[in-house]
N, C-alpha and C positions, 0 to 999 in steps of 0.2 A: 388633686395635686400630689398623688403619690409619689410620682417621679420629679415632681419639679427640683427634689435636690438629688444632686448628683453628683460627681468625682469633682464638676467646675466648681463646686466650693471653697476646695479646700486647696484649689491652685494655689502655689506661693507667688504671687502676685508683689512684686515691688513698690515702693510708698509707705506713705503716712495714710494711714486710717483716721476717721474722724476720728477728732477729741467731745467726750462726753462731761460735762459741768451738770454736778446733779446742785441745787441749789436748798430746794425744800429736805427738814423745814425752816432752816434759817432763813433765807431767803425767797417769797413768793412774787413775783415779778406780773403786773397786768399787764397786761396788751398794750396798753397804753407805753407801761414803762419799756416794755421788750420792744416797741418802735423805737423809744428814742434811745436805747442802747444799739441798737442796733443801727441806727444811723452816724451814733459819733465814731460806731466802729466799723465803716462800709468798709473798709478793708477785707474785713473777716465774712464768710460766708456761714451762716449762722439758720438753722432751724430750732424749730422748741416743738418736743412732744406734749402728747397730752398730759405727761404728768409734772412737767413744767421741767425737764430737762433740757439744757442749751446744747446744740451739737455742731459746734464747730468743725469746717471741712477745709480740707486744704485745695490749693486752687488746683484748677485740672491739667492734664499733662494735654499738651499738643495733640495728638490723637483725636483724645476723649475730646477736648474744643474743636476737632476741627467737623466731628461726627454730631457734636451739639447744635453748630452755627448749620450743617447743612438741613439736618432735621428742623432748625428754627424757620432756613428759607422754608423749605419743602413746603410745611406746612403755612405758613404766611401766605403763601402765593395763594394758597388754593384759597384761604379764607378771604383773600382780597376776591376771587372772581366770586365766591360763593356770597358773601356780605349778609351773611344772618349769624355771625357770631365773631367774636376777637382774638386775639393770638399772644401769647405772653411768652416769655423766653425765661430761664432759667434762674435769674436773679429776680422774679416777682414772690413775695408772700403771701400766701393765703391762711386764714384764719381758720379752720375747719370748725364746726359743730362741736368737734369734743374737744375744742380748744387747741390742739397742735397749730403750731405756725409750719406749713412747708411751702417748699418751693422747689418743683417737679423740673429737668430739663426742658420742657413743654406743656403745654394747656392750650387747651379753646374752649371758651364760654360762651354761650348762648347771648346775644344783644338784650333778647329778651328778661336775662337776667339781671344785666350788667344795668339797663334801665331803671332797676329800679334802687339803686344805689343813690347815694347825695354825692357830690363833689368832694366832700371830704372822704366819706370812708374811699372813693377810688383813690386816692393820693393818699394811702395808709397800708395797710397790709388789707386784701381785699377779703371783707367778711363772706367768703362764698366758696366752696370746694368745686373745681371744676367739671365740666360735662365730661372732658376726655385729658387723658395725662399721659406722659410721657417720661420714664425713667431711662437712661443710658448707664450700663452700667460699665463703672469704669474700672480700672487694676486694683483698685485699693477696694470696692464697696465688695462687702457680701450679699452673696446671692439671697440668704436667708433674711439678713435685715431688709431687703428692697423684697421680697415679697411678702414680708409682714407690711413695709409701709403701703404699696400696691394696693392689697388689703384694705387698710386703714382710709386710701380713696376710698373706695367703694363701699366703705361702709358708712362716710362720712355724704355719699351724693353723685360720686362717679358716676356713668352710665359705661364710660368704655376707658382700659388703660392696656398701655403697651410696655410691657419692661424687656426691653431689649438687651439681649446682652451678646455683645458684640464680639467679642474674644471668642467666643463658643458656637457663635452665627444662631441663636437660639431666640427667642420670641416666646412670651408668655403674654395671652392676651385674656384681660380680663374685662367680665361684664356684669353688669348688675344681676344678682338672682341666678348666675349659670354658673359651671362649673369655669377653671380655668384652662383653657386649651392652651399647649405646649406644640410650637414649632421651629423643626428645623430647617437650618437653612432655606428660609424661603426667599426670591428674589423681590418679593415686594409684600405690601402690605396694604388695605385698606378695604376699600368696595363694601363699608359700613353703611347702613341706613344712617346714623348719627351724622356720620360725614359724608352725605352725597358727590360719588365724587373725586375723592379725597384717594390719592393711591400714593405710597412712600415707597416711592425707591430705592431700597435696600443696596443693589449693587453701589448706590454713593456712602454708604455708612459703613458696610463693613472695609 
């Protein structure tokens, strides 16, 4: 990942950057309670790191949704023909192993996971880091915080993540146990063993 940072960092990108609420140790917040704060505040698009920091984000600019909503189709389609795993869009939470709460532009989880869940933890923040994820990165994120969080999948259970960063036409694909391969402009993406299948059309994103 030598190169993964580059000049596209330090673009001056216009927006609001998330806001960061450190809370501890005044405040240590369970899962429990960061649900229901988080629900009287659906307004607010809200993750929490592992060290219990809340990171409020500001909503996304036209673009960035409209490159969200096609990646959310994209992929949906494919998992309805394919039907051995599910499709989550960009407002679901997941509970990771080291405790961060996130919530990736995209996810698909294996059925065989999701089975073995009860009916309430689905209807909660889902205790499970997913099989494959998907960051979009938009005008306001840094490069460097989305490939630490990137990271932070795959060390939590990832098998495959894609952080796309679209401004730069750039692709950073990560896998469990390999290094991270860096691409440019390429017109598509996919033809994974994880996602048999599964090919994303870049010409609709950028």
């Amino acid at each position: 990942m030598s190169n993964a940072l580059r000049d596209s960092d330090s673009i001056p990108y216009l927006g609001h950057p998330p806001m960061i609420v450190h809370l501890r140790p005044v405040l240590d917040l369970t899962d429990e309670q960061f649900f229901d704060f988080s629900q009287i505040n659906r307004d607010l698009r809200m993750e929490r790191t592992a060290q219990g920091e809340l990171i409020i984000m500001p909503p996304t600019g036209g673009e960035t949704g409209r490159r969200s909503a096609e990646l959310t189709i994209q992929l949906g389609l494919w998992a309805k023909r394919d039907g051995t795993g599910s499709t989550f869009d960009s407002s679901t939470g997941f509970r990771l192993p080291n405790g961060a709460v996130r919530s990736p532009d995209a996810s698909w989880i294996r059925n065989s996971r999701l089975d073995s869940l009860s009916p309430e933890e689905k209807k909660k923040f889902i205790p499970l880091c997913p099989d494959f994820v998907v960051e979009l990165r938009s005008a306001t994120d840094s490069l460097k915080v989305l490939q630490e969080k990137m990271q932070e999948y795959v060390e939590n259970g990832t098998e495959l993540g894609w952080l796309i960063d679209a401004e730069q036409r750039r692709v950073y694909v990560y896998r469990a146990h390999l290094p991270v391969e860096e691409i440019s402009e390429p017109a598509s993406l996919g033809r994974d063993p994880l996602l048999p299948g599964f090919v994303l059309d870049l010409n609709e994103i950028w």
